[in-house]
C-alpha angles and dihedrals in degrees: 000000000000115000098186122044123134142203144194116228111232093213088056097043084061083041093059091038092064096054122095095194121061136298093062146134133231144169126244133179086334102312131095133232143193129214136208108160106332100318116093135178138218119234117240126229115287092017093145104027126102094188093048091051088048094050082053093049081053095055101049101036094250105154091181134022129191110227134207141154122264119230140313092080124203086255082075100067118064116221098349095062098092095061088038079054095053099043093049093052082039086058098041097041096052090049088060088042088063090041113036101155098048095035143058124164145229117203133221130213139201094243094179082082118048096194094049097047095043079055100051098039086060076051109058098032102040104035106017093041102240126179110215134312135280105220108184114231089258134017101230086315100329118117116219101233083072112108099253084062100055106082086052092054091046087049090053085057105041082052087059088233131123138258116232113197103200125182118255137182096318134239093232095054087132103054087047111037089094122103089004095286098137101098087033100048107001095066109041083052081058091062103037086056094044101051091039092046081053091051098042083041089061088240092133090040091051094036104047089166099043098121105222131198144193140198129205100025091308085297105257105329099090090062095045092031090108087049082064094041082054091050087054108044107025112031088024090233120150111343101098093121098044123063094200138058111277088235093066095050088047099062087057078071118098112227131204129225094227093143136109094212118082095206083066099059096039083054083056098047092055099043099045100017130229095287093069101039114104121195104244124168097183087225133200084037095045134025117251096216085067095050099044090043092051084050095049093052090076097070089216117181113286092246100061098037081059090051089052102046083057128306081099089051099046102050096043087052105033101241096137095158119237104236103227104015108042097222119150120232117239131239123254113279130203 
């Protein structure tokens, strides 16, 4: 199973290419681009394309992949992000209606507006099916661990569904935007802000059963991660609202593999444990065949090379597989 893959919605791609303020879309010497400040990036091939995503499943012997949107995110967009919300789960939920064996989906909010995004999320998870959300590592420069935030995050929990802290536009564009390393560096960074700003801000401590994920390895923190220990318990900085070391709350985060190195994701396995590892490839982005090659190198048991293709996966978002029939289980609903 892939637990990260992402698509562009057709519907929003003429959408942003409407638009004459950012962030829009356009089309240039036969390729297409999309645009968030002044970075922009160019779609790769089969973007938009489910069959496409499926003949790539095929391929590569994925039997379920976990779908979700690519930035821009609906918190991007003022007054008009709830009904970019909706049309984007709409999008994704019916994909894995028509295809209920090979798709599950992760849904995204407008999380400029509370109401609206406690709303949708019922939504998506209760009605559409959905199976978690996808919160990008900051909010149009707001970090999730800030109070407005917090009813959103308990009502992730109360709903049984992960959290999926992917990386958006970061905040350190600028410091990376140099030689092209901003989707190599920038947003790693992103991440790597956004899940240590949850642990120092007690999230994990208040919200036990908050199921957390990472992609990418969990960006930098894991190996950083002893630099903040050190800031705790030695020089008292930070860690008034937590009672343990952040690096034990931060093994309780599921990582991704989402890496193309197999000494990363060796790092990971020994820090989480493989219990706590989920296969990602990151496609369109990345080719699967790199990811789940880099992952196979290790030679790791059997057994936990078996929870990390998948069992993981399917037990945190309820995609048990139905043997003869190829359903998909639903998450808890309230």
């Amino acid at each position: 199973m892939d637990c990260q893959s992402h698509i562009y919605i057709p519907e929003f791609l003429a959408f942003l290419e409407k638009r004459n303020t950012l962030p829009r879309a356009y089309r240039q010497s036969g390729e297409r681009y999309v645009q968030v400040g002044d970075w922009a990036l160019k779609l790769r091939p089969g973007h938009t394309s489910v069959q496409a995503k499926l003949a790539m499943m095929d391929t590569h012997g994925i039997d379920v992949t976990l779908l979700s949107t690519n930035f821009p995110g609906p918190e991007l967009f003022g007054a008009e992000g709830p009904a970019i919300a909706r049309m984007m789960n709409d999008y994704v939920a019916e994909i894995a209606r028509r295809h209920p064996q090979r798709f599950a989906g992760l849904a995204v909010l407008p999380t400029q507006n509370l109401e609206a995004s406690l709303k949708e999320l019922d939504r998506a998870v209760c009605e559409l099916g959905m199976r978690g959300l996808l919160l990008f590592s900051n909010q149009n420069g707001r970090f999730g661990d800030e109070p407005e935030f917090r009813p959103l995050i308990r009502r992730v929990e109360d709903l049984g569904v992960p959290l999926v802290l992917h990386p958006a536009h970061p905040v350190c564009y600028g410091a990376t935007r140099g030689y092209q390393m901003t989707g190599g560096l920038g947003w790693m960074f992103d991440s790597t802000i956004a899940l240590a700003r949850m642990i120092m801000a007690g999230i994990l401590e208040e919200r036990p059963a908050l199921k957390l994920v990472c992609p990418h390895l969990g960006g930098t923190l894991p190996y950083l991660i002893g630099r903040l220990d050190y800031q705790v318990a030695v020089l008292g900085r930070g860690g008034g609202a937590i009672t343990k070391l952040p690096s034990e709350y931060l093994r309780t985060v599921y990582l991704d593999t989402a890496s193309v190195l197999a000494l990363t994701i060796r790092y990971g396995y020994d820090f989480v444990g493989a219990d706590r590892l989920l296969f990602a490839s990151d496609h369109p982005w990345v080719d699967p065949q790199l990811t789940r090659k880099a992952l196979l190198s290790l030679e790791l048991p059997e057994a936990d090379e078996r929870k990390i293709l998948g069992e993981n996966a399917q037990r945190l978002f309820g995609i048990a597989r139905q043997r003869g029939e190829g359903s998909i289980a639903g998450p808890r609903q309230e």
